[in-house]
N, C-alpha and C positions, 0 to 999 in steps of 0.2 A: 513821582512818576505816574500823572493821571491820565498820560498819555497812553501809556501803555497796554492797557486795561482797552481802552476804548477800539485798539487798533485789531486786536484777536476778536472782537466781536462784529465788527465792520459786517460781514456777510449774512449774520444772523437773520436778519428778517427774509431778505432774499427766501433763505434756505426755508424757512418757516409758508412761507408765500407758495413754494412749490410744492412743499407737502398736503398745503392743503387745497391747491387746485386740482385733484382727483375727485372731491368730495364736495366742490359746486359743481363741476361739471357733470355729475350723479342726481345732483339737487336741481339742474336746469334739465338733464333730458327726463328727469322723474316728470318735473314738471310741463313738461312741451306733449310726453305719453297720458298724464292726465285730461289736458286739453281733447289728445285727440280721441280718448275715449269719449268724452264728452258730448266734441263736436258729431261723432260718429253715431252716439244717439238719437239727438236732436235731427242728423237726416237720416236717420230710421226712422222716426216718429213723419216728417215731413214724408218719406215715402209711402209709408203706410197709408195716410190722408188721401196722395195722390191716389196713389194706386186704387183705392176704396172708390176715390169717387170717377177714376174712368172705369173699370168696372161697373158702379151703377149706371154709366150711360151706354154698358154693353159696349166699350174697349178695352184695350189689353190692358191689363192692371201692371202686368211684369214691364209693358213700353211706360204706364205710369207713372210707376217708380223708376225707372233707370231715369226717364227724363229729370226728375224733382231731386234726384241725388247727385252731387258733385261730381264733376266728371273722372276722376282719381278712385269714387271711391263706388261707378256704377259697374265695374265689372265685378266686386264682392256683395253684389245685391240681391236677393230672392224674393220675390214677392207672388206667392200661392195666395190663390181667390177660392172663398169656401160661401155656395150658399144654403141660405135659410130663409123658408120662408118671404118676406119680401126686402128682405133686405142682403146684404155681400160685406164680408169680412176678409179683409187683407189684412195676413202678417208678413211685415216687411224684415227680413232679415241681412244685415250690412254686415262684412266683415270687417272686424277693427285693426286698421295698420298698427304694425309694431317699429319704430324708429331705431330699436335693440335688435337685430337678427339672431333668431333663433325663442325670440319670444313670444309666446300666441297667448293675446289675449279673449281670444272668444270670437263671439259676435254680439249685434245688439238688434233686440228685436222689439217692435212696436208694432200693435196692431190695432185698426181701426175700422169700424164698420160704419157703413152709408147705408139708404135707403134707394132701392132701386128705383129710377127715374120712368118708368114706363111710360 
């Protein structure tokens, strides 16, 4: 009877497949929130640049940055202008989305300085 045997196992894999679709879908939004910390860097870093260098030409550093940041991510953006000397320092601070509600992963801040254009 080797028939028998094969027929009470028929659903196994099934079952085994749904058990473990919790735990790629954990592994894919892990990874998609990795990304967007990342990307949320990278236009931190881009706005700071901005920002610094319309500020050196004596423009709004904070229109700077909102402009050079992704349109999604320019309402969580701050970009204060500090200077010294002959030159202007912007830290651009991005807030980082979370794809998990109820998760805060911070912000990300890059700061860049230019020399003033006089």
């Amino acid at each position: 009877m080797p028939y028998a045997r094969e027929g009470r196992e028929r659903g196994q894999v099934a079952i085994e497949y749904l058990g473990f679709i919790p735990i790629l879908i954990l592994v894919a939004l892990a990874g998609v929130q990795i990304g967007l910390i990342a990307y949320t860097a990278q236009q931190a870093g881009t706005a700071a640049r901005a920002g610094a260098r319309a500020a050196s030409l004596e423009q709004s550093a904070e229109d700077g940055c909102r402009t050079a940041v992704s349109g999604w991510l320019a309402d969580g953006t701050s970009c204060p202008e500090s200077y010294g000397g002959d030159e202007v320092t912007v830290t651009a601070t991005v807030d980082i989305p979370s794809i998990v509600p109820g998760w805060d992963f911070g912000d990300a801040q890059k700061t860049a300085t230019m020399p003033l254009d006089r």
